[in-house]
C-alpha positions as MATLAB code, in Angstrom:
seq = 'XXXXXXXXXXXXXXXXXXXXXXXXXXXXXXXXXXXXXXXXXXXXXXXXXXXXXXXXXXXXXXXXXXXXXXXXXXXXXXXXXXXXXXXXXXXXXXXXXXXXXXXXXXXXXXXXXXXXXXXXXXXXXXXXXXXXXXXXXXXXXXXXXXXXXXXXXXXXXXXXXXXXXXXXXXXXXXXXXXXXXXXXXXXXXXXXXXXXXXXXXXXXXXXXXXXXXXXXXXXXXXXXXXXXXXXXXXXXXXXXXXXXXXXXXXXXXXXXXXXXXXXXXXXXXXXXXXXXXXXXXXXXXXXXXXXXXXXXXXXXXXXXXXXXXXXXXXXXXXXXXXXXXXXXXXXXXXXXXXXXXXXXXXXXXXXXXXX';
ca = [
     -10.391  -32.817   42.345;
      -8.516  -29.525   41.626;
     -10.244  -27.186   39.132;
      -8.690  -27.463   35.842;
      -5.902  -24.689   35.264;
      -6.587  -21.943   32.946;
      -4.062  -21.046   30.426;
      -3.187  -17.950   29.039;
      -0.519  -17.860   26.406;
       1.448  -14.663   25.655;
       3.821  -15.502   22.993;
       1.056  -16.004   20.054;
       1.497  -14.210   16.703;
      -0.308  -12.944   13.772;
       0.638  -11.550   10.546;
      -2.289   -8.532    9.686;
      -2.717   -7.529    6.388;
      -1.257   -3.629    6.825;
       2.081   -5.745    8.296;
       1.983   -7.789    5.261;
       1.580   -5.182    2.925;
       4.319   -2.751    4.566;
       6.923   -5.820    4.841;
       6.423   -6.658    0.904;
       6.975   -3.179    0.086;
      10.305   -2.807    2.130;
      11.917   -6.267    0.044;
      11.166   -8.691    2.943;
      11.097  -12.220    1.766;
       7.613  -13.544    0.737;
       8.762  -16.748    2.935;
       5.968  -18.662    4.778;
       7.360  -18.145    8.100;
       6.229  -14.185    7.973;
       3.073  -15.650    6.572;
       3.030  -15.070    2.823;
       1.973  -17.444    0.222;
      -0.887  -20.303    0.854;
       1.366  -22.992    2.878;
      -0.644  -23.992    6.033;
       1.839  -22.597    8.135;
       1.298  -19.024    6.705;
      -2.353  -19.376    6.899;
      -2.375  -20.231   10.508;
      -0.099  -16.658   10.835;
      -3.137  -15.116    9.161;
      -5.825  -16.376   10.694;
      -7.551  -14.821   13.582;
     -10.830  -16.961   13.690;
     -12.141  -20.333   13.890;
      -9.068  -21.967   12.785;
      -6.832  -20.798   15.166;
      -9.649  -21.158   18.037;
     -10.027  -24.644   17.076;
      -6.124  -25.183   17.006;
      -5.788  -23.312   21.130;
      -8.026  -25.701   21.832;
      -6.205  -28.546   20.192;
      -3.275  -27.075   22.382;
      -4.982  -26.641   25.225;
      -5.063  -22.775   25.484;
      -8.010  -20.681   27.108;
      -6.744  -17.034   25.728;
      -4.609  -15.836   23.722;
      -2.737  -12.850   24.134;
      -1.916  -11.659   19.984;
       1.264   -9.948   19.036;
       2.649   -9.176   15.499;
       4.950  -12.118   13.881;
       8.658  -10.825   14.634;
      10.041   -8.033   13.665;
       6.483   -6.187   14.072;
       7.528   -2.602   12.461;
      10.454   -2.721   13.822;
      12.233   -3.161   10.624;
      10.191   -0.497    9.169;
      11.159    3.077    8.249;
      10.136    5.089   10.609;
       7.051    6.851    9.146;
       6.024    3.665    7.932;
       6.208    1.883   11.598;
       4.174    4.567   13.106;
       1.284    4.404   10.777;
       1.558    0.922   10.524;
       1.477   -0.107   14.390;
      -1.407    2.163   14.720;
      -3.392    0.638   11.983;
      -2.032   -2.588   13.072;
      -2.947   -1.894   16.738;
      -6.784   -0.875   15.709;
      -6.674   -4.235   13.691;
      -5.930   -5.966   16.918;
      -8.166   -4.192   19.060;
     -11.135   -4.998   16.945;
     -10.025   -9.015   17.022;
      -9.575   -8.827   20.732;
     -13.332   -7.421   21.016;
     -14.852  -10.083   18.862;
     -13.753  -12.574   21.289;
     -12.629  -10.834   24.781;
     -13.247  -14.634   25.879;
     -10.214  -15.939   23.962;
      -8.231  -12.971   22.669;
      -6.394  -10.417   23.913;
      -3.236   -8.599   22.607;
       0.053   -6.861   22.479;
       0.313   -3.415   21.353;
       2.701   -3.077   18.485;
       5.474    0.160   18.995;
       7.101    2.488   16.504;
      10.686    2.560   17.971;
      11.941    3.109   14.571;
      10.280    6.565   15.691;
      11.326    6.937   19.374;
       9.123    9.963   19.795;
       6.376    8.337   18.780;
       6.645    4.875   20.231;
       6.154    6.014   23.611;
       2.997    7.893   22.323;
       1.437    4.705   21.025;
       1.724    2.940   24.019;
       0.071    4.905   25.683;
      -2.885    4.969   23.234;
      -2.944    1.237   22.802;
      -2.899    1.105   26.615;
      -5.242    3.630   27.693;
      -7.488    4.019   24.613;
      -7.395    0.746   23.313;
      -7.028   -1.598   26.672;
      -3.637   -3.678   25.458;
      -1.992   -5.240   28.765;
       1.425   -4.202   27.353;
       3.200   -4.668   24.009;
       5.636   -6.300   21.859;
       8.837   -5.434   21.145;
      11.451   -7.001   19.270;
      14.924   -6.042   20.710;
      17.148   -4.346   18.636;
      15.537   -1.427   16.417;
      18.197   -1.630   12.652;
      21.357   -1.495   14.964;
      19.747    0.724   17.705;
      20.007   -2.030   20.964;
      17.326   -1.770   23.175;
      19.138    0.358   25.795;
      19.878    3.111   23.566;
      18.818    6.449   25.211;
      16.286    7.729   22.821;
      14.101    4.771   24.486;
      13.531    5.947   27.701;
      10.673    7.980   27.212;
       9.028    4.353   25.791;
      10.476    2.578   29.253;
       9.431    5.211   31.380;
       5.870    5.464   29.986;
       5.948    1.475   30.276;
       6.647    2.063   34.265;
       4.090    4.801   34.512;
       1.657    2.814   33.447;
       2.408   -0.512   34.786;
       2.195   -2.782   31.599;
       5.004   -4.679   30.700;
       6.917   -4.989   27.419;
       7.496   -8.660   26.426;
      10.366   -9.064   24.011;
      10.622  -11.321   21.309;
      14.083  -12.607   19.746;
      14.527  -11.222   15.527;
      16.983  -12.161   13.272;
      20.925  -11.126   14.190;
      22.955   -8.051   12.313;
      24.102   -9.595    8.936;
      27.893   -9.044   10.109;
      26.841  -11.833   13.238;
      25.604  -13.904   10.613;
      28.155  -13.938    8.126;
      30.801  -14.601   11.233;
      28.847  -17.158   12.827;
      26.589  -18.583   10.784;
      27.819  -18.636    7.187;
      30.091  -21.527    5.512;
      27.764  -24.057    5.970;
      27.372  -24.729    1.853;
      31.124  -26.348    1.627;
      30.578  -29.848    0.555;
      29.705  -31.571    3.657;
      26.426  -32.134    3.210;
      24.803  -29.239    4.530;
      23.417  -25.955    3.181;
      22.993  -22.053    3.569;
      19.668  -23.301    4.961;
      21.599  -24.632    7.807;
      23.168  -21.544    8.917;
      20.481  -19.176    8.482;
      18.027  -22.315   10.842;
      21.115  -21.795   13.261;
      21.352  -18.229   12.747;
      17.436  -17.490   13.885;
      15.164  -20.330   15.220;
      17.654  -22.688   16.392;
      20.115  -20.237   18.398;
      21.070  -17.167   16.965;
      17.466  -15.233   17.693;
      18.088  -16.118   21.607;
      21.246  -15.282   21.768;
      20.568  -11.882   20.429;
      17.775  -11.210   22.693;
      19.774  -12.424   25.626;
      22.667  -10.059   24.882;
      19.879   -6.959   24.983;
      18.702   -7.811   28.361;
      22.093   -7.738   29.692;
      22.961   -4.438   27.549;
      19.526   -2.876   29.380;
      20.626   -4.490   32.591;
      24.399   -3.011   32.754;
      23.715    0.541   30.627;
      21.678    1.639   33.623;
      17.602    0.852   32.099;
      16.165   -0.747   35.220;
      18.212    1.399   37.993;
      16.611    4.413   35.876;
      12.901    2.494   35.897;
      13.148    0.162   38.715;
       9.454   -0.472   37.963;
       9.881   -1.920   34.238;
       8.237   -5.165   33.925;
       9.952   -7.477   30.957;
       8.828  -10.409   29.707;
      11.199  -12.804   28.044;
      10.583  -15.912   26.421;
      12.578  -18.953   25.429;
      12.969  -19.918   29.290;
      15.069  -16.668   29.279;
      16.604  -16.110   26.081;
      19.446  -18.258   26.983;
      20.614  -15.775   29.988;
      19.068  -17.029   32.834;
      21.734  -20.576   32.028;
      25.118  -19.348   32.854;
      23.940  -16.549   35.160;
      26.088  -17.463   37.928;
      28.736  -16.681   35.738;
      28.025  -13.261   34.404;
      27.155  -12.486   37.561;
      30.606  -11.496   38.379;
      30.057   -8.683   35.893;
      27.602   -6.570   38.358;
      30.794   -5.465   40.300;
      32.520   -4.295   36.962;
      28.917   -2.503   36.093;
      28.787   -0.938   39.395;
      25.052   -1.812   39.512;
      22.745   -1.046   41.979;
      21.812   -4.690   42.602;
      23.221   -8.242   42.395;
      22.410   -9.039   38.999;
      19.966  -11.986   39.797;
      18.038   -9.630   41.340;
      17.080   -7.741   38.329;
      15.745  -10.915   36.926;
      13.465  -11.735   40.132;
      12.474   -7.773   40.004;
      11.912   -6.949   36.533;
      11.449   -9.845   34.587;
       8.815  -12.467   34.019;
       9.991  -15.779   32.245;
       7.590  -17.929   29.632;
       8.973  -21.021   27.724;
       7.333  -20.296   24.018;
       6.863  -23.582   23.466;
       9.550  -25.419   24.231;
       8.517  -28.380   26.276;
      11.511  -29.259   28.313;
      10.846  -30.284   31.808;
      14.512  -29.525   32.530;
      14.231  -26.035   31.289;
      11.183  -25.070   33.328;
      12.719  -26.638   36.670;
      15.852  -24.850   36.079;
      13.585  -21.193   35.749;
      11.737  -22.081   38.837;
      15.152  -22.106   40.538;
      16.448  -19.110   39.141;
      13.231  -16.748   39.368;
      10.672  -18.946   40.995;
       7.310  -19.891   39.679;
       5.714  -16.637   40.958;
       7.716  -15.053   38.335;
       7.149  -17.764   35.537;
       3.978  -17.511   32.766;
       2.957  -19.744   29.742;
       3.023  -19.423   25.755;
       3.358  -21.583   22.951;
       4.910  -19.356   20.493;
       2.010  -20.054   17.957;
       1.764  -21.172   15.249;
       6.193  -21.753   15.333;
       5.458  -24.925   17.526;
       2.404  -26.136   16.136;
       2.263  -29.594   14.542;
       6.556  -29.410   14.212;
       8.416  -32.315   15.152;
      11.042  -32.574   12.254;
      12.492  -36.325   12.360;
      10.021  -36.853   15.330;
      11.502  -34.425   17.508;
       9.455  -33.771   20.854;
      10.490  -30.611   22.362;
       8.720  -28.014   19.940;
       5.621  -29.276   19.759;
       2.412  -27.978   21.623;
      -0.118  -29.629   19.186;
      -2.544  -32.537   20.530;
      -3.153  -31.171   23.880;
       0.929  -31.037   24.783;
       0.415  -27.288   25.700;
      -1.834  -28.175   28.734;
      -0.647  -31.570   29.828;
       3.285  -30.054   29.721;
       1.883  -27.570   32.459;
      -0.465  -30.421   33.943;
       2.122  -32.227   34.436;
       4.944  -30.208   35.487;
       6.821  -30.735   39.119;
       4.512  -28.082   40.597;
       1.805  -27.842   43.272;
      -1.021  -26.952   41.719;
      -1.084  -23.202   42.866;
       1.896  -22.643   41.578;
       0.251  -24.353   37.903;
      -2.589  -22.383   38.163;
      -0.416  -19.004   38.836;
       2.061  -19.902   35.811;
      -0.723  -20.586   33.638;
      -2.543  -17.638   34.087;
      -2.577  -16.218   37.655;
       0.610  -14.559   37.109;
      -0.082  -12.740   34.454;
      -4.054  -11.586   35.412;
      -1.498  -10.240   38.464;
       0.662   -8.714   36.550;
      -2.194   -6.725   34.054;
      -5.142   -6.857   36.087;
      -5.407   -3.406   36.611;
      -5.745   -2.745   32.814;
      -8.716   -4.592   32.639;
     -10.187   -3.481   35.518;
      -9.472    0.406   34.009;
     -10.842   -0.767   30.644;
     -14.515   -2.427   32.322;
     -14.959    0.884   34.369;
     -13.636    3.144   31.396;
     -14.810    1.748   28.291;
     -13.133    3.225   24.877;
];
């Protein structure tokens, strides 16, 4: 009998004091889904003990690699993102050594502060032992490929941790063109467009539209080495590739522009079990370039109207990989040999240097 597959999920999120405190003083909304207030929901955001060991191993999950709920910092001003991140970062450090067994974490980054953010990665990664950070595309207006984020890319290459990216809400002008004039009679609500607007499109289309901005301004012929993670089975990019394909001759770049995303980029689902998703990554990038999350705690215990496809509660988080069209090799690397790959150097660095 094959030895049961171990799981590490990278898409799991948190929302730290410092964060919570910095976020309420800049006018975000006190909504649940940031993890204010005393809905279960927010308190699963909070926690960072029992509970949320006892609900990865309702899911399934063996570790749990901790990043900041979306936007991190990055809608921060920028002295407030760098103190915060760092605090935040410390925070996380001092969760992941409580329980190296089940925790680790993604570094949160300043790139309201360009000059900075590159700084902290290297802290987080050298100092502090992160396998890579978080990031949360677009930076106020900044996209992800603007220049004064090199340095942050470069140190990212140097190092050899990569930066998984996580969708955030779209610029208001997207929103009011898109996703506004949805409370006109019919039945249906603002609600409606701002669910559209973030967790049921708009946040992947976003995120999708910054890979291809770093793809065709020049960011990966400049650091052929930058390792990306993206999430969503691809942020909704990796689905009409063939077509925007075509655009690589019009970009001049270096490579065919599948091969960027079989070079540089490492695809997770977040959550959404789809068995037609996953088979139609492992045809694009193949499974040596696919890993696992769950996108905790967005697809815990939520199956509006009995909806199955965002749900990893009851065990669905392991038995959607158990059960996947796979060998079991290729199981065991998507579920956590991939990734121990793609890091394992930082934790090798981090037994023989401790901080």
């Amino acid at each position: 009998m094959p030895d049961k597959i171990k799981i590490v999920a990278l898409e799991e999120h948190v929302a730290l004091p410092s964060l919570l405190d910095a976020w309420a003083g800049a006018g975000v909304p006190r909504i649940p889904q940031l993890g204010f207030g005393d809905e279960p929901f927010a308190r699963r955001l909070r926690d960072v003990g029992e509970a949320r060991l006892a609900d990865m191993d309702d899911q399934g999950v063996d570790v749990a690699v901790l990043s900041l709920a979306s936007p991190g910092v990055q809608n921060l001003a920028a002295g407030d993102a760098v103190s915060v991140a760092r605090e935040a970062n410390d925070a996380l450090a001092e969760i992941v050594a409580g329980r190296p067994d089940r925790f680790q974490a993604f570094a949160a980054i300043p790139t309201a502060a360009p000059e900075a953010a590159a700084a902290e990665l290297e802290r987080a990664v050298t100092r502090l032992g992160f396998p890579g950070a978080m990031l949360y595309g677009r930076t106020g207006d900044r996209p992800a490929d603007a220049p004064e984020f090199d340095d942050l890319y470069a140190t990212a290459e140097r190092l050899r941790v990569p930066l998984h990216f996580h969708p955030q809400t779209p610029v208001p002008e997207v929103i009011k063109a898109y996703y506004s004039g949805f409370d006109d009679g019919a039945g249906l609500t603002r609600s409606t467009g701002m669910g559209l607007a973030t967790a049921g499109l708009g946040w992947y289309y976003d995120l999708g539209v910054q890979y291809l901005r770093m793809i065709f301004s020049g960011v990966f012929d400049r650091h052929p080495g930058l390792q990306v993670i993206a999430g969503h089975w691809g942020e909704v990019v990796l689905f009409y590739l063939d077509h925007i394909g075509v655009m690589a001759h019009n970009a001049r770049l270096e490579r065919p522009l599948a091969d960027y995303f079989t070079r540089n980029f490492w695809v997770c689902g977040s959550g959404t079990v789809s068995e037609r998703y996953m088979r139609w990554t492992s045809e694009v990038v193949g499974t040596g370039r696919m890993m696992y999350s769950t996108d905790y705690p967005y697809t815990f215990g939520t199956r509006p109207g009995g909806f199955p496809f965002l749900d990893t509660a009851g065990g669905v988080a392991r038995s959607f990989l158990e059960q996947a069209p796979f060998t079991h090799e290729e199981k065991v690397a998507i579920g956590s040999g991939n990734w121990e790959k793609l890091t394992g150097h930082v934790a090798a660095r981090r037994e023989h240097h401790p901080a």
